[in-house]
Structure formats: C-alpha cells, structure tokens
Steps between C-alpha positions, in 0.01 A plus 500: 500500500150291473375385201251730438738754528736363260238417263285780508624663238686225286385522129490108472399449886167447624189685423449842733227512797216703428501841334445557101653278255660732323624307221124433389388579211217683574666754754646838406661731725431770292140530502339807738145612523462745213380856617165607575293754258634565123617226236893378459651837473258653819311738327211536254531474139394739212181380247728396230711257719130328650384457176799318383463321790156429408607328180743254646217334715676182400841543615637242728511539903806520669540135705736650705244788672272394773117380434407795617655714266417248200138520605519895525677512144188227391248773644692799325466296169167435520373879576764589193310256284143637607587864448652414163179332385288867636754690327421289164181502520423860552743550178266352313211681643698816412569362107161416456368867659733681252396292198154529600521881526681626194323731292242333246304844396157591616380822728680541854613112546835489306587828703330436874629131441851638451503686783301169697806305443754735572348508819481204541850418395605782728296384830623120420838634476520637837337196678752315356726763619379501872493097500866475370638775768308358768699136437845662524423651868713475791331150566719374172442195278302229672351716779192577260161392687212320345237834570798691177256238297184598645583861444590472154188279396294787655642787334496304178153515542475840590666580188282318308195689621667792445575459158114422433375774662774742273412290175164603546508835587764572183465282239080484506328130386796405331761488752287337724434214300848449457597540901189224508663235261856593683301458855373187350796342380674561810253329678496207247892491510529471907235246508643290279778178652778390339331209389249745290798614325712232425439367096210218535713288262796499679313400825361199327850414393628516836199334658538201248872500597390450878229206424815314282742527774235362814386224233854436445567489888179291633491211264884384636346512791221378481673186340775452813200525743341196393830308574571676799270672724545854599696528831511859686822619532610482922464833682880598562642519871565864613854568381716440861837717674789317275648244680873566387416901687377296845838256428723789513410616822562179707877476283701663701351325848560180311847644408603546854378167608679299282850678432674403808455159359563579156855621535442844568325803287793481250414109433131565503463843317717351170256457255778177361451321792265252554465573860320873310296273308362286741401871700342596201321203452336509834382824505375537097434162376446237804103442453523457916571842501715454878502806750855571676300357827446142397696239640588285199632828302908414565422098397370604174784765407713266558375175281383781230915606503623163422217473275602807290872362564440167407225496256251566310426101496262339282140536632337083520139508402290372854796686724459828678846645410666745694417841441116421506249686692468269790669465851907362395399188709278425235779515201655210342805310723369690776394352828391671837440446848306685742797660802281296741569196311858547513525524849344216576721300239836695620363450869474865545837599375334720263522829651893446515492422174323796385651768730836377417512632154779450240830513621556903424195545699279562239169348558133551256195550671383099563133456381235306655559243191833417485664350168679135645552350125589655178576284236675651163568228274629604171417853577803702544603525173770737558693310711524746770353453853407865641599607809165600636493089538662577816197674604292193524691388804199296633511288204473145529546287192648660211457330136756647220537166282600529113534865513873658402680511811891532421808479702463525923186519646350877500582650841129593544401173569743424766306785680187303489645336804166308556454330246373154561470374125772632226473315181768630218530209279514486098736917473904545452574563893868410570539608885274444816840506704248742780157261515559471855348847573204277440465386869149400462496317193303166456491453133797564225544449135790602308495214239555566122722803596879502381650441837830362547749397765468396843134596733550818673552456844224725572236172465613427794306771673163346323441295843118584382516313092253232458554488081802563338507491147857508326453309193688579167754724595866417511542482838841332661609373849384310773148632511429240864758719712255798459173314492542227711347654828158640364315260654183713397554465157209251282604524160875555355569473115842545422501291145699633200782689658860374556458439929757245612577336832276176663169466570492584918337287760323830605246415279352327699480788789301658217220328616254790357591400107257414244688522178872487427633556172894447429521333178780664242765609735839349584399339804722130619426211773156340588159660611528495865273217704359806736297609229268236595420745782322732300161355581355804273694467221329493114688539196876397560751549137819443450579433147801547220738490800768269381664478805222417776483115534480222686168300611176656509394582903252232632420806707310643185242219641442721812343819327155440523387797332723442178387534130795621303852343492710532215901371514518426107856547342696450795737221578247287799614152538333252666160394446148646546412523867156321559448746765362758238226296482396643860490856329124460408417806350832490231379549165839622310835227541749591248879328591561451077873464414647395799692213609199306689474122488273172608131456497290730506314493829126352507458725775413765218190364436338712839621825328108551357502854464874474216459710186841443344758263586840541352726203537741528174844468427568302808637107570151372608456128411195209543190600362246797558279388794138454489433678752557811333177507328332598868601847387203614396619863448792420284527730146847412444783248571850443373716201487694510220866474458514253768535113548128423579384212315185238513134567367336807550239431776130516366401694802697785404423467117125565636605824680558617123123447430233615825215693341455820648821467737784584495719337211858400516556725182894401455648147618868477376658194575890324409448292140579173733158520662219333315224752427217617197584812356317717451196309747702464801837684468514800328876433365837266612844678567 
C-alpha cells in the first residue's frame, strides 16, 4: 500500500489533497439554497403577523443565512419601517379630522361636518383596507414593489380632494375652513425634516457635545505632529492564495519521493518520528519552499532528520544555522563541492561512487552540489547517531568531536565507507573493533575516548592513514606490530595510554612523518638511529617514559627541518650531542631530569632562532658558555639543579635587557653560578 493510500485518511496523518476542508470553521454541510417565492414557512402572512414584524425592525440577522437572504430580510425591514411611518402618520391625520369635526353648534356645520368626517373616516378606512390586502397577495412578504408607494401617495391625495370637495358641499363656509387649516397642516407637516422637529435645545446640546469631542481629538494631535511628521499609512498588498493550501498539494509528491529513504510510509507517516518532522518541515515551514523535482530535496531530508534527532542546538549569532532559508551548503559545519569537482579530485571515480549506493542498495537522488564535509562538534546532544547517516555515503570527512558518543561506534557510520576524514575524539566510545570498513581513510582521531586493551587488528587495513591520533585512552600492547608498515602515515600521537613494546627501526621507513608523539606510555630501549632518516620530520616527544634511555641519537643532527624535540623525564645518559646544533630552525630543547653529563656544547650558540631551552636536573658541569647569548630569540632557559658553576656571562645578562626585542623574560640558573638577581637571573635553584 503507498503512502498516500495509507495516509489518506489517518486522523493524525498528513493534510488531504484538494477538496473542502471540512473541519473549517466557516463550512456547514447543512446549509441549502432557501426556496424561491414566500418567507420561512413558504407562504404569505396575515396583517397582524407583518405588522409585528414591522416593529422588530431591529432584530438581529441570522449569520448563518446567505448575503443574499440577509440583504432580502434588510430590504423587507426597511419597506416594514416605511409603511409603519404612512400608517402613523395618516393616524394622526385621522385624530386631528375627528377633533376638528365634532359638533361646536351653529346652522348646518356641526351636522354636514358630522357626516364630512364619517366619510371621510369611512373612505380612509377602506384605502387602508385595499393597501393592507394588497400586501398579503400571493407575491408574500418582501415581493412588494416600489410603484405599492406610488399608488398609495396618489390615492392619499385623491382622498384629500375628495374630502374638500364633500366639506364644502355639506358643511357650507365653515367646514371648509376647517378642511383648509387640515389641508394646510398636512402640507406644513410633510414638508417639514426631522431636523425641523427635533427640540432646538437638545440639538445645541448635542452639537456642543460634537465640538468637545473633535477639540478633544485634534489638539493630541496636533501636539504629536510637531514631533513627528505625519506619515501615510502603506497601501496593503492584495491578500494572496495561502501558502500552507499551495503546500498541501505538492505533500504527497514530496511524500513519495522521500519515503523509500525514510524507512518506509510507516517510518515517515508517524507523526513521533523525526523522519515525519523533517517531511513536514519541508513542505510547511522551509522558507525554500523545495518542489519533489529538485535535486538537492533527499540531501536536505536527510541533515534536517538528524537535525530533529540530534538537536535543536544553540543558534551562534554571525552563523547561518541549519534549518535557515538558504541552500544546506550554506549552513553551519557544512561544506560542498560541485560533482564536477569531485571527479576530478577522485579521478573520475565518482560515478561509481554515486551509482553504488549504500550497501542495501538504497541510494538518494545525488545533487549537482554535493555535501563532502559536515562537521558537528558538540551538536548531537543526544548521543545518538541516526541512521539516515548512512545515507550520506559520498561523505568525505566527518567531524563528531565532544559530542556524547557511548559504547561501540554507531553502525551507521561504518556504512559511510568513504570516508576520508573521521574525527571522534573528546565522547565515551569503548569499541572501534570494525574501523577497517574504512578502506579509504586518511585521517583518524579517537583520542580522549575510554578505549582500552590492545589496537584492533582492523588498523591494519588503514594502508591509506596519514594522522592517527590515539592520545589519552588506555590503550595496551605492542602498538608497532600493527603500525609499523604505514609508510604513508605523517603524524602518529599515541601519548597517554599504556602501549608497551620498543621503539622499531621502521621508523625510519616512515619517511613521510612530521610529528611523532609517544610520551606517557610504557615504552623500553633507545630511540632507534634510523630515525635520522626522516628528512621531514618536525616535532619529535617522548617524555615521562621511565624506561626509554640511553644516549641521545647524533642522528637528531640530520633532520633539517626540525623545531620541536622534547625527551624530558626519561632516563638519557650521555651527553648533549653537538650535532643538534645543525638543526637550525629548533626553537624548543627540553631533556630536564635526565641523567645527561659534561659541557654543554658551544656549538649551541648557531641555534639563533631557540625560544626555550630546558637543561635542568641533569649532571652538566663547567660553566654556561658565552656563546649562548647569540640566541637572539631566547624567552626562556633553565639550568638549575645542576653542577654549572662560574660567572654568569655579561652577554647573556644583556639578552635580559634589548629594547623592543625580544627579552629573556626567565633565566634560572644553579646557586653555584655567579649572577645579579633580579638584573641578570631571574632566581638560583
């Protein structure tokens, strides 16, 4: 079954294609056209049911009828309203015509006036009569046309001339006067607004209200426009199609693309997973808004899963984290090459790389910029490496330092079988027993992990490792059986761990090294004379190892390119070799607290570019050469604690003293040797 399939219907799946939403608000089922013709009920009502209707001209519309019927029920109430105000007004017509035309004495008027009004009572009564009948017709309430006014204004004035011609054929002079003042009033009456008949005090009142409020209105105004100028309000955009509507119908494309990489529908259709929230996140919040046709959609489900796995991290002000609205190469730790790139670099082993897949088969569409780096320092806080790391089999150099790895090394990343770069120092990882898978690997770091016991066998397979950094771990063995033919590799740190076993002459096959770190282990014997062919060698340590000896290689004198060579704490015999003097670019010599004798070799004077000089704890005897003072570099020298005596030379008292130069800032020398302290020496020992 596909995904859309199983998740058409799902009450927590995703969001339907198309069609009405109905769990809006604004949409009910129920509503159908009303019928056409008479009111609610479908037929016409009597005159005692409009009238009521008449008086409730302020009753509330229904909100949940059409406009069209609203406006219809707004047109109804407004015709009500009108004919209310006729039917009022010819009351009072009426009131005034029977008070006018009661009986006052005189000839024929009291009795021709009598029978005036009657008649006129009677003639008014049926016009009201035929107006009222004619509003209940067939047509019903609302269906009333605008010429039922016209027709009743007209025989209103019919009526009226009709009554004035009877007044003065009955009732003689007098009853025509009085239809003449009723004629007259009537006249006065309609011509008269509402504003003629509202109370002329009130109408000040309210007029003086008005003036208080717009005072009361301009002058704050008025007073914030002198600070700040007026500004017109910005014409709105057009109100646009919702984006979240045009979202939902690219989901379930998107769906399909990315669920056979996602673990299946089940996986991806879980709202709890975060493979569900990474889909969602594409499709409703990604402000790149991807289409299921672009090439880069698979990369960025996948880094948005172990984001949602792994995270949220702390955003860093200046950084673009992940998750913003730019292209993923663009995101923090994240670097990319073009594929062209690549297969130059891989000399055009790309396309085997990318149509290989993972090692189920599974393979994400490859995009034109291809993710080679990802470092995640401190970012996956959970501890847990996802498996869609395995998806990012063309990744290249992978950086998961001080994060909370724990026990063996996530199977994922032994799927990430070209890796060139793997750097897992500073977490709790306890087994690496498979790094072999790793058959393309160039750079390692495990140090600051909690491994212990003998190397896996498996670094054997690492014909490729050019660093290799095992430092403080608790490591056992003899490390040199395993490592002793990478003749590729150029830097190997191995200090604070528990490695036994000799140094090997295959050192010196290692032709490619530049720094070697061993101090701290168990190591016994003598540094072997073939590391004198190491013509690139830099920084070479070996320190706190009780149990490495002997004399100090003359060979040391054959490393042109040496600057750092530390051997303190040790048990070295012999003297200082003047051949270290040929290592001009040295500028760190520390052999303090070993068993080294004699002079100290004049020859030292041609190391110019020496920064510190540790000599300490040793047998030297004579007196500290002269010639010493031609390092001009020199910050800091030790002596003490040995059996050095004589004067201080002058020449190296001045290096204390230079200006702007350099300054020999501490010069500790045995209490034997004559020297000013605090001028020259900084303190005896």
């Amino acid at each position: 079954m596909s995904g859309r399939d199983r998740y058409a219907n799902s009450a927590r799946g995703p969001p339907p294609r198309g069609g009405p939403n109905y769990n809006d608000r604004g949409y009910n089922p129920s509503r159908s056209a009303p019928p056409r013709g008479g009111g609610a009920r479908g037929g016409g009502r009597s005159n005692n049911d409009d009238y009521s209707a008449s008086n409730a001209s302020s009753a509330p519309i229904d909100p949940n009828m059409p406009d069209w019927w609203n406006a219809k029920k707004k047109a109804e109430r407004r015709q009500r309203e009108e004919e209310r105000r006729i039917s009022v007004r010819e009351e009072n017509e009426r009131t005034k015509m029977g008070y006018n035309n009661a009986p006052r004495g005189g000839n024929n008027g009291g009795v021709d006036g009598g029978r005036g009004n009657a008649r006129v009572v009677a003639v008014n009564n049926g016009a009201g009569d035929d107006r009222y009948s004619r509003k209940a017709g067939a047509e019903g309430v609302g269906a009333r046309q605008m010429s039922d006014f016209d027709d009743t204004k007209d025989k209103n004035s019919a009526l009226r001339k009709k009554m004035f011609m009877d007044g003065g054929a009955g009732g003689g002079a007098g009853g025509d006067d009085r239809l003449r003042k009723i004629a007259t009033a009537d006249e006065e009456l309609e011509g008269r607004s509402l504003m003629d008949l509202v109370d002329r005090g009130t109408l000040m009142v309210g007029c003086c209200l008005i003036l208080i409020v717009v005072i009361a209105v301009t002058i704050p105004v008025a007073l914030i426009s002198e600070d700040e100028p007026y500004v017109a309000p910005a014409v709105p955009d057009p109100p646009s199609a919702s984006p979240t509507m045009a979202r939902q119908q690219v989901y379930w494309d998107i769906f399909d693309r990315v669920q056979r990489i996602a673990g299946g529908p089940d996986v991806l259709g879980d709202p709890n997973t975060a493979q569900n929230r990474a889909l969602n996140w594409i499709v409703f919040e990604d402000g790149m808004e991807l289409g299921p046709g672009k090439d880069h959609l698979h990369q960025r489900f996948v880094l948005m899963v172990i984001y949602f796995i792994s995270g949220p991290w702390t955003p860093v002000e200046g950084r673009l984290e992940w998750g913003s609205p730019v292209h993923e190469c663009e995101w923090e730790g994240i670097t990319c090459k073009d594929v062209e790139e690549l297969e130059a670099e891989l000399e055009g082993k790309i396309s085997e790389l990318l149509e290989s897949g993972r090692e189920d088969g599974v393979k994400i569409d490859v995009p034109q910029r291809i993710i080679n780096r990802l470092e995640l320092r401190q970012r996956l806080v959970s501890g847990e490496v996802p498996g869609e790391f395995s998806l990012l089999y063309y990744l290249q150099h992978l950086d998961l330092e001080n994060n909370q790895l724990v026990g063996a090394l996530p199977s994922p990343l032994y799927k990430l079988f070209n890796l060139q770069t793997l750097f897992l120092e500073q977490n709790q990882l306890t087994n690496i027993d498979a790094v072999g898978e790793y058959r393309y690997l160039e750079h390692l770091s495990v140090s600051k992990n909690a491994f212990q016991g003998p190397l896996p066998e498996s670094f054997k397979q690492l014909k490729y490792l050019k660093t290799l950094y095992l430092h403080t771990n608790a490591f056992t063995g003899q490390v040199f059986d395993i490592l002793k033919d990478f003749k590729k590799l150029e830097l190997l740190d191995l200090a604070f761990n528990k490695f036994e076993g000799t140094l090997p002459a295959e050192l010196g096959e290692m032709s490619n090294l530049t720094s070697v770190f061993l101090g701290h282990n168990e190591f016994r014997g003598t540094i072997p004379a073939e590391i004198g062919r190491c013509p690139n060698l830099k920084e070479f340590q070996i320190d706190a190892s009780h149990k490495i000896g002997g004399p100090i290689p003359t060979e040391f004198g054959k490393l042109p390119n040496l600057e750092f060579l530390k051997l303190d704490t040790c048990a070295f015999n012999g003297t200082l070799p003047p051949e270290l003097a040929e290592c001009q670019k040295l500028y760190f010599l520390d052999v303090n607290s070993n068993d080294l004798g004699g002079r100290i070799p004049t020859e030292f004077g041609k190391l110019g570019n020496m920064r510190t000089l540790g000599l300490a704890n040793n047998d030297f005897i004579g007196g500290i050469p002269a010639e010493l003072s031609q390092m001009a570099q020199l910050e800091k020298a030790y002596f003490q604690n040995t059996d050095l005596d004589g004067v201080m030379p002058q020449e190296i008292c001045n290096l204390r003293d230079r200006g702007n130069q350099t300054v020999l800032e501490e010069l500790i020398v045995p209490c034997d040797v004559e020297c000013e302290i605090p001028t020259c020496c900084t303190r005896c020992s």
